[in-house]
C-alpha positions in Angstrom: -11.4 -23.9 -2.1 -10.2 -20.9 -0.2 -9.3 -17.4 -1.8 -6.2 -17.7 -0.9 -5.5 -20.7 -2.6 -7.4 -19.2 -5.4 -4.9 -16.3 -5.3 -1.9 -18.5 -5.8 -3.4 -20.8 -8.1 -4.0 -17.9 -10.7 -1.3 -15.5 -10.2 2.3 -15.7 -10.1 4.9 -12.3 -8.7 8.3 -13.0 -9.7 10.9 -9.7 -9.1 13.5 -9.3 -11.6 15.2 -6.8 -9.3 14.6 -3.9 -7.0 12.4 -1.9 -9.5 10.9 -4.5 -11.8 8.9 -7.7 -11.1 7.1 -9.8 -13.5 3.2 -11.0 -12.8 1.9 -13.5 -14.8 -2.0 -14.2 -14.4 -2.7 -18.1 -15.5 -6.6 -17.6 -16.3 -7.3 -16.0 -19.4 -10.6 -14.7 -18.6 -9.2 -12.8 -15.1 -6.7 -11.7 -17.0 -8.9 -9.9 -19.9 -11.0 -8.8 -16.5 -7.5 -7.1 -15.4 -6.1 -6.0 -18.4 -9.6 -4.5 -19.5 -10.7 -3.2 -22.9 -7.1 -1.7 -24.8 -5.5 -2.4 -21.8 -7.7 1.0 -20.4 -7.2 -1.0 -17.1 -3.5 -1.6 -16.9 -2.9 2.1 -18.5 -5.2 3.8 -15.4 -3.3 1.6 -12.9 0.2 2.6 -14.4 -1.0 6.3 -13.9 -2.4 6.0 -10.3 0.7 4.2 -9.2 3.3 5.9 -11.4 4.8 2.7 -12.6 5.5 1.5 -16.4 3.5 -1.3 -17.1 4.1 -3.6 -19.8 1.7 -6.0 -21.4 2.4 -9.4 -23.4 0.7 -12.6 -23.5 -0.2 -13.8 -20.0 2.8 -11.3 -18.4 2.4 -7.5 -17.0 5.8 -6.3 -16.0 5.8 -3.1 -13.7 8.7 -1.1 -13.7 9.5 1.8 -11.0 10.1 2.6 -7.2 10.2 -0.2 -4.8 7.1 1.3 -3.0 5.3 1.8 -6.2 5.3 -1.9 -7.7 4.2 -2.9 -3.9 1.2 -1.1 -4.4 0.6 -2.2 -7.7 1.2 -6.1 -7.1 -1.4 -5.3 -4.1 -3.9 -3.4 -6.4 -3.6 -6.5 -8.9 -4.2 -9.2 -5.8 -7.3 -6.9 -4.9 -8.7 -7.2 -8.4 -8.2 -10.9 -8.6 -10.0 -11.1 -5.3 -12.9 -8.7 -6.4 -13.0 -11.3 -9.9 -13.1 -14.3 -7.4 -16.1 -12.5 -5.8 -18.3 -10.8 -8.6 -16.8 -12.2 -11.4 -16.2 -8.9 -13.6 -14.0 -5.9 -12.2 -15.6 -2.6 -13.2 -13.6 0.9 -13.9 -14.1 2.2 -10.4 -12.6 -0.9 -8.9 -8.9 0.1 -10.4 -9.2 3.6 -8.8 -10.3 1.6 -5.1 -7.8 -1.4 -5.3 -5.0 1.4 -5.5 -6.7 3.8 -3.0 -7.6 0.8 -0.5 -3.5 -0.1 -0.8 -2.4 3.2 -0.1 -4.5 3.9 2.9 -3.3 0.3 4.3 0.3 1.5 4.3 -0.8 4.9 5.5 -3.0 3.7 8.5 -3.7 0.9 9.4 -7.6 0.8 8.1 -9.7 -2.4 9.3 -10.3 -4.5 6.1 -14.0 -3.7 4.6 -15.6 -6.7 2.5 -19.3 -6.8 2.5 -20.9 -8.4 -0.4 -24.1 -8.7 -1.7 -25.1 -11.4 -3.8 -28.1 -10.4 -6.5 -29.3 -12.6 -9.1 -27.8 -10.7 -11.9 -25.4 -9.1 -10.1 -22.9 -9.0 -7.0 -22.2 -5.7 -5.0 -19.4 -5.1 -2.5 -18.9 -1.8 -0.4 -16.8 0.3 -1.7 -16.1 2.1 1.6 -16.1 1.3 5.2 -18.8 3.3 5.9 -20.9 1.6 2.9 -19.7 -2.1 4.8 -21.3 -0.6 8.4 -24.5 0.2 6.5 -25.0 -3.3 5.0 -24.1 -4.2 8.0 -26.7 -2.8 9.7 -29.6 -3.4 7.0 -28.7 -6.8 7.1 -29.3 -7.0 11.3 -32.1 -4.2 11.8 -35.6 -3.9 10.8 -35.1 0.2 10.2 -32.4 2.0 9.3 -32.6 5.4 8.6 -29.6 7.1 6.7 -28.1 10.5 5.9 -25.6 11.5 3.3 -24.9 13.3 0.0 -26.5 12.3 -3.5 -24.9 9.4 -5.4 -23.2 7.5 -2.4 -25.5 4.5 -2.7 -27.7 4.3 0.1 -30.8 3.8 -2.0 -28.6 1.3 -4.2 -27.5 -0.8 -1.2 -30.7 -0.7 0.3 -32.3 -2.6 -2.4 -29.8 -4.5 -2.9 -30.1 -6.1 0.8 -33.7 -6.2 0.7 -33.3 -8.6 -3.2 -31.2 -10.4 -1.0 -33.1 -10.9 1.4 -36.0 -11.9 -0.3 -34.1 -14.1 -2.7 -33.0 -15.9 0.8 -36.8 -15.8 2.4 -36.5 -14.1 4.7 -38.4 -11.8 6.7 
């Protein structure tokens, strides 16, 4: 089954009008995923896209500008995707589904989705520049790479190389 199908399988957008539309999420375990611990999820998503959100049963409702619910109703597709992929959605992940929307209707950005599939855990890039360097572990023997503390090189780097041993090969 595609991720597409996925998509529409769990996730229905109705809009009420021009500043309100209505999401319900049909899996109760992606939705928890979404919503997050006391709603933290939905509350940091209302603040980065200056919407109301509100929360009951199955149902998120985003009030605000036209614009606004566009990039939210994106930033929740995003996360349902990254749940289809990793199966959990971390804190980081609300700031990037919003910041990944807003740069697509800036620019036009070319789509970034490199995973890595661990035994305990899946990791995606968070940034293009994190996809061209798991791109290039994966296809040459050396890499070598140059950037500030804490933006994952060492991280990714073993994260290919379990991979690749976990797949056997060389």
């Amino acid at each position: 089954m595609s991720e597409i199908s996925k998509l529409d399988k769990n996730l229905i957008i109705k809009k009420i009008d021009n500043t309100t539309v209505n999401i319900s999420v049909i899996d109760n375990e992606m939705l928890m995923a979404i919503v997050g611990e006391f709603d933290q999820n939905l509350k940091n998503l209302a603040k980065l896209t200056n919407t109301d959100i509100y929360f009951r049963g199955n149902s998120i409702t985003c009030k605000g500008d036209k614009e606004k619910i566009l990039t939210f109703c994106e930033a929740i597709k995003f996360l349902i995707n990254k749940y289809f992929l990793t199966n959990i959605i971390e804190k980081e992940d609300i700031v990037l589904s919003v910041k990944k929307n807003l740069e697509i209707h800036q620019t036009n950005v070319k789509s970034f989705k490199q995973l890595i599939k661990t035994p305990k855990k899946s990791v995606i890039a968070r940034s293009e520049k994190q996809s061209d360097y798991i791109k290039a572990l994966k296809e040459n023997d050396i890499v070598m790479s140059l950037g500030p503390a804490g933006t994952g090189k060492s991280f990714l780097a073993v994260s290919v190389a379990v991979t690749l041993l976990m797949e056997k090969k060389n």
